[in-house]
N, C-alpha and C positions, 0 to 999 in steps of 0.2 A: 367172723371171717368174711371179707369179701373179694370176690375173683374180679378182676378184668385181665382185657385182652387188645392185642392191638393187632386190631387182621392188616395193619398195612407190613408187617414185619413177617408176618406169617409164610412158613417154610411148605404147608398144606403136607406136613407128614405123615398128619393122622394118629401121633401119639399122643393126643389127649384124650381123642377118644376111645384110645385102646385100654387106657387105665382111669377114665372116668366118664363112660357115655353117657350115664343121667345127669350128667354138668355141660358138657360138650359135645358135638356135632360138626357136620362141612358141610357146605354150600357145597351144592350139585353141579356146577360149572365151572369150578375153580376151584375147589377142596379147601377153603380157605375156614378157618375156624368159625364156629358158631357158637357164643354163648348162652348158653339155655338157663344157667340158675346160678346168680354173682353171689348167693347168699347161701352157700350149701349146708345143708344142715351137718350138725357134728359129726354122724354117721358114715358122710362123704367128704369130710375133712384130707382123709389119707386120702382119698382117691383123687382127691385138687392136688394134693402135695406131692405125688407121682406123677400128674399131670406135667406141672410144671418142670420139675426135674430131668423130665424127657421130653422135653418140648426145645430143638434142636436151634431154633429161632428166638429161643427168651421171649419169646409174644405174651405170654399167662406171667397173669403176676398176682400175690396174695397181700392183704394186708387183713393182719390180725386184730 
């Protein structure tokens, strides 16, 4: 699995990192997504794929 993201689309809602903060973060003056780990291990799979799915902006995106 690998995560990107496209902070130019990003909505800074903070649902990624309410359902995957060991993947994801915000920049401190604009709440704008931060990717922390494109390659998450299997363990953190669901927590990317709820990521995405509440991610109001489509910014997160998986490719299997």
């Amino acid at each position: 699995m690998k995560v990107t993201v496209d902070q130019n689309i990003c909505a800074s809602s903070g649902n990624c990192v309410m359902h995957a903060s060991e993947l994801f973060d915000q920049r401190d003056d604009d709440g704008v997504v931060v990717l922390l780990n494109d390659h998450p291990s299997p363990e953190q799979s669901e927590g990317a794929r709820q990521a995405v799915a509440a991610c109001p902006a489509q910014a997160i995106h998986i490719e299997e």
